[in-house]
C-alpha positions as CSV (number, residue, x, y, z in Angstrom):
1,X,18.8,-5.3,-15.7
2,X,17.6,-1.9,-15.6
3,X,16.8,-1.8,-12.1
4,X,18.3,-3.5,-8.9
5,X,15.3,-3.4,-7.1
6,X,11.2,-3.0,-6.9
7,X,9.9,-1.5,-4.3
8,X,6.4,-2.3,-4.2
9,X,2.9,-0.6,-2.2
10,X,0.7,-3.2,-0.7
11,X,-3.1,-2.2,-1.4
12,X,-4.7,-1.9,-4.6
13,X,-0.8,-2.7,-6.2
14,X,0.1,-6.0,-5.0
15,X,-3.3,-6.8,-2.5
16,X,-7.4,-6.4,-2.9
17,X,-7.5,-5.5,0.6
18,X,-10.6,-3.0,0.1
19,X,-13.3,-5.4,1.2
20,X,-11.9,-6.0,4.4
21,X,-10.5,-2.7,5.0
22,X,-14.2,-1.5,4.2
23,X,-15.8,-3.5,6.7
24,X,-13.4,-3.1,9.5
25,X,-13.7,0.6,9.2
26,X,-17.3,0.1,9.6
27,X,-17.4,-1.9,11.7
28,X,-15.3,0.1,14.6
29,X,-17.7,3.1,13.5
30,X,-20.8,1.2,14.2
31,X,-19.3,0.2,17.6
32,X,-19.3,3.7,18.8
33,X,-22.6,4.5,17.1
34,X,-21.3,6.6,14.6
35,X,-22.6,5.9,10.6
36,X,-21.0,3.4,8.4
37,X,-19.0,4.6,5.5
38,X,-19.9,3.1,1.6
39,X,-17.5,1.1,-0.4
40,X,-16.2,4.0,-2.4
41,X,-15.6,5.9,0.4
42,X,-13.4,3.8,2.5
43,X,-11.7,3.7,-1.1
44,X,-11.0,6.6,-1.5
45,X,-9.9,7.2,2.3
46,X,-7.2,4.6,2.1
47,X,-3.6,5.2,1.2
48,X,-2.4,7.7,3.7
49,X,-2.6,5.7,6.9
50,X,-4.8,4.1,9.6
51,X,-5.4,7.6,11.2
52,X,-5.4,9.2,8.7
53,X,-8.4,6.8,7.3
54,X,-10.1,7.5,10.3
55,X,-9.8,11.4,10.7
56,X,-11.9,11.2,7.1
57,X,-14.4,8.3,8.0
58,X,-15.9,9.8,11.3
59,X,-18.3,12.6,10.4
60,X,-17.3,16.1,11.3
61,X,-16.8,17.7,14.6
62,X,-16.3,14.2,16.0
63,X,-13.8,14.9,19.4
64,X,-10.8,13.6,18.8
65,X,-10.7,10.7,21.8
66,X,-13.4,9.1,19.9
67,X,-11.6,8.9,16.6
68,X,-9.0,7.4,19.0
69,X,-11.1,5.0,20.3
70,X,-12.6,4.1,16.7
71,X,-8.7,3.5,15.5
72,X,-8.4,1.2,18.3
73,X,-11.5,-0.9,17.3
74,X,-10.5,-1.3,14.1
75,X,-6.7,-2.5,14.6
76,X,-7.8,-5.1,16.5
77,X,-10.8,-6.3,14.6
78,X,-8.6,-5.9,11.2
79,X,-5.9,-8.0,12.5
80,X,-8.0,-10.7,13.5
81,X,-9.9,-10.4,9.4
82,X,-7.7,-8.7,7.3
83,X,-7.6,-12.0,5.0
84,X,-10.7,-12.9,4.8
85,X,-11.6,-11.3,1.1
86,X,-8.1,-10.2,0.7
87,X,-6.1,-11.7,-2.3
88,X,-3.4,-10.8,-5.0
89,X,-4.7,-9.0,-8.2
90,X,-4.4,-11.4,-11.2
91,X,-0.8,-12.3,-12.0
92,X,1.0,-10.7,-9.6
93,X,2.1,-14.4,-8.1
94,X,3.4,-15.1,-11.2
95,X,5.1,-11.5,-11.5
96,X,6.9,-11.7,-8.2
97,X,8.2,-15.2,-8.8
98,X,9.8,-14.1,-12.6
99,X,11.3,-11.2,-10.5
100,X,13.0,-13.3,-8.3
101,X,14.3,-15.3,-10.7
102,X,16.1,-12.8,-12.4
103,X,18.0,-12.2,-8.9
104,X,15.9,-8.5,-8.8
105,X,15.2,-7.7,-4.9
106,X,12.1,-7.4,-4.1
107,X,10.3,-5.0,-0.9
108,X,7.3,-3.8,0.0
109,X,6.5,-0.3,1.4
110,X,2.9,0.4,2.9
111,X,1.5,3.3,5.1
112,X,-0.8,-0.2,6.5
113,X,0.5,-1.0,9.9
114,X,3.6,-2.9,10.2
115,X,2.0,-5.8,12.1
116,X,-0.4,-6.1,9.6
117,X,1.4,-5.8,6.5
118,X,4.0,-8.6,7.7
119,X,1.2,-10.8,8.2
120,X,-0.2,-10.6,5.0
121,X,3.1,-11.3,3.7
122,X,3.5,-14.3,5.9
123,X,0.1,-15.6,4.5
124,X,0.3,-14.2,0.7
125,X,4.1,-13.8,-0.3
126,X,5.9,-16.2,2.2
127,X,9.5,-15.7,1.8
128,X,9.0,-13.8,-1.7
129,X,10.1,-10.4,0.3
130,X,13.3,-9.0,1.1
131,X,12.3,-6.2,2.7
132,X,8.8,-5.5,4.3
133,X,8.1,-2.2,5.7
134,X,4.8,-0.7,7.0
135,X,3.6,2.0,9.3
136,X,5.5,2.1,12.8
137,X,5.5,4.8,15.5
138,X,8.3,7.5,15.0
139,X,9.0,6.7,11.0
140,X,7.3,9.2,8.7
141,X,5.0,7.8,6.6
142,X,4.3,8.0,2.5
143,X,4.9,10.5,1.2
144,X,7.8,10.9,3.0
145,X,10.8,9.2,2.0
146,X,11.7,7.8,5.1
147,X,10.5,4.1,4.8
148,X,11.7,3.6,1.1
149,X,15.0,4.7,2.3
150,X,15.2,2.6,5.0
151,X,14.3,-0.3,2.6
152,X,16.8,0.8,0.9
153,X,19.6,0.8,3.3
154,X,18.2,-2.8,3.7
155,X,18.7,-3.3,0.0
156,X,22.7,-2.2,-0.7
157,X,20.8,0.1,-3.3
158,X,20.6,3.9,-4.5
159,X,17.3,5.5,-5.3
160,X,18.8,5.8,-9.5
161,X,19.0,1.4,-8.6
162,X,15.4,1.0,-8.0
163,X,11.6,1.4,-9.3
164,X,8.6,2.7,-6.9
165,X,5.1,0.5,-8.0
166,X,2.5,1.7,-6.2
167,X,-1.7,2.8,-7.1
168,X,-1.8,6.2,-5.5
169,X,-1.3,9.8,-5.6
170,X,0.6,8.9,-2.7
171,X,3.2,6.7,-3.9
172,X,3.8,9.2,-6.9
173,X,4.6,11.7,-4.4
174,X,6.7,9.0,-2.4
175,X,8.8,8.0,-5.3
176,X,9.1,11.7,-6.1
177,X,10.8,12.7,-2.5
178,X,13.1,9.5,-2.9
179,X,13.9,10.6,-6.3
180,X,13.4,7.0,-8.0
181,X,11.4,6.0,-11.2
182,X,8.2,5.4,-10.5
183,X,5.3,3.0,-12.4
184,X,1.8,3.8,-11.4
185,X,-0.5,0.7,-11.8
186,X,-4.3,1.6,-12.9
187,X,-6.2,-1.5,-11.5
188,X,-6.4,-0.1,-7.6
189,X,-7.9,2.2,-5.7
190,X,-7.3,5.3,-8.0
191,X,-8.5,5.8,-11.6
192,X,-5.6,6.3,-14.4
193,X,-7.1,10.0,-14.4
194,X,-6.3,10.5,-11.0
195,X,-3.0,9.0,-11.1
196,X,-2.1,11.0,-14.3
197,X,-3.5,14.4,-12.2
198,X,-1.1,13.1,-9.6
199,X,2.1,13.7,-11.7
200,X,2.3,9.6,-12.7
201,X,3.9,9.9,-16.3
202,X,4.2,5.9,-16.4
203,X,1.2,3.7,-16.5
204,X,0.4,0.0,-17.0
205,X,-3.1,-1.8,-16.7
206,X,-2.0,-5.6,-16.0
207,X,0.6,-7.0,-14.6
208,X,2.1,-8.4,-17.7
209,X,2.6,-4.3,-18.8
210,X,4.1,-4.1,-15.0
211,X,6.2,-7.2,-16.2
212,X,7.7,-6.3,-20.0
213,X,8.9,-2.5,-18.4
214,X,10.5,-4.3,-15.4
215,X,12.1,-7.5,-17.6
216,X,10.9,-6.8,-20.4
């Protein structure tokens, strides 16, 4: 095997998550009277945190308190939908469960909150995981290095062991500071343009391409 390990994002690379994220982001703006955000934008808003979602969703010159209290409205209204539209893309299922076969370890690294990223993997991927990491007080978040490491630590593995999969500038970056090989997937949030203006120098469209570079 070429690879000990795939460390795998969580939205728009394993998870459609956008629908929901989309209307728990408007629906904590709303709350406070301040104007929804369209599809696309909550799109393109996603990837680099809750807060950081936030900070770009409320319009600007809004104090920061009431971004505070517009995170706080969403956390709890997300954990309580975040699977209502939410589902794997097409063949991933499939994907993970060849992956494990071959006895390749399998983790998940998302700038999503922690408690909401094990709970997706509870409900989508139950026992598929052996690491899960997402956004926690104190731990830098993509791009930094610091969760992948971690995961890594977790793993027995060295960054030349394992491949970064992710749909984002962001996880180009991340694999980039961790000094791994990296595979940008094209059906998420970004466009393959995007990803390729990112620095992304490997791309696949389906998760059978993900598949035949991973097992071949």
């Amino acid at each position: 095997m070429r690879y000990k390990a795939v460390v795998f994002d969580l939205d728009g690379t394993l998870l459609y998550t956008l629908e929901d994220l989309y209307l728990a982001t408007n629906h904590a703006l709303t709350q406070l009277g301040l104007p929804p955000r369209t599809r696309d934008e909550v799109r393109s808003f996603v990837g680099n945190g809750y807060r950081q979602l936030f900070r770009l969703a409320v319009p600007e010159g809004t104090p920061e308190e009431l971004q505070e209290q517009a995170l706080e409205i969403f956390n709890g209204y997300y954990l309580a939908h975040d699977q209502d539209h939410t589902a794997p893309y097409p063949g991933i299922p499939e994907l993970l469960g060849r992956l494990a076969e071959t006895g390749i370890a399998l983790a998940v690294v998302s700038n999503k909150g922690d408690l909401a990223v094990r709970d997706l993997m509870d409900h989508c991927f139950p026992g598929v995981f052996d690491a899960v990491a997402g956004e926690r007080e104190g731990v830098r978040r993509k791009p930094a290095p610091d969760t992948v490491l971690a995961v890594m630590r977790a793993l027995g593995v060295t960054a030349d062991q394992i491949v970064y999969v992710g749909d984002s500038e962001v996880d180009v970056a991340t694999a980039r500071n961790v000094e791994c090989a990296c595979i940008a997937v094209s059906w998420g949030y970004r466009t393959r343009e995007q990803l390729i203006d990112a620095g992304a120098t490997t791309l696949v469209g389906t998760a059978d391409e993900l598949e035949a570079l991973l097992i071949g």
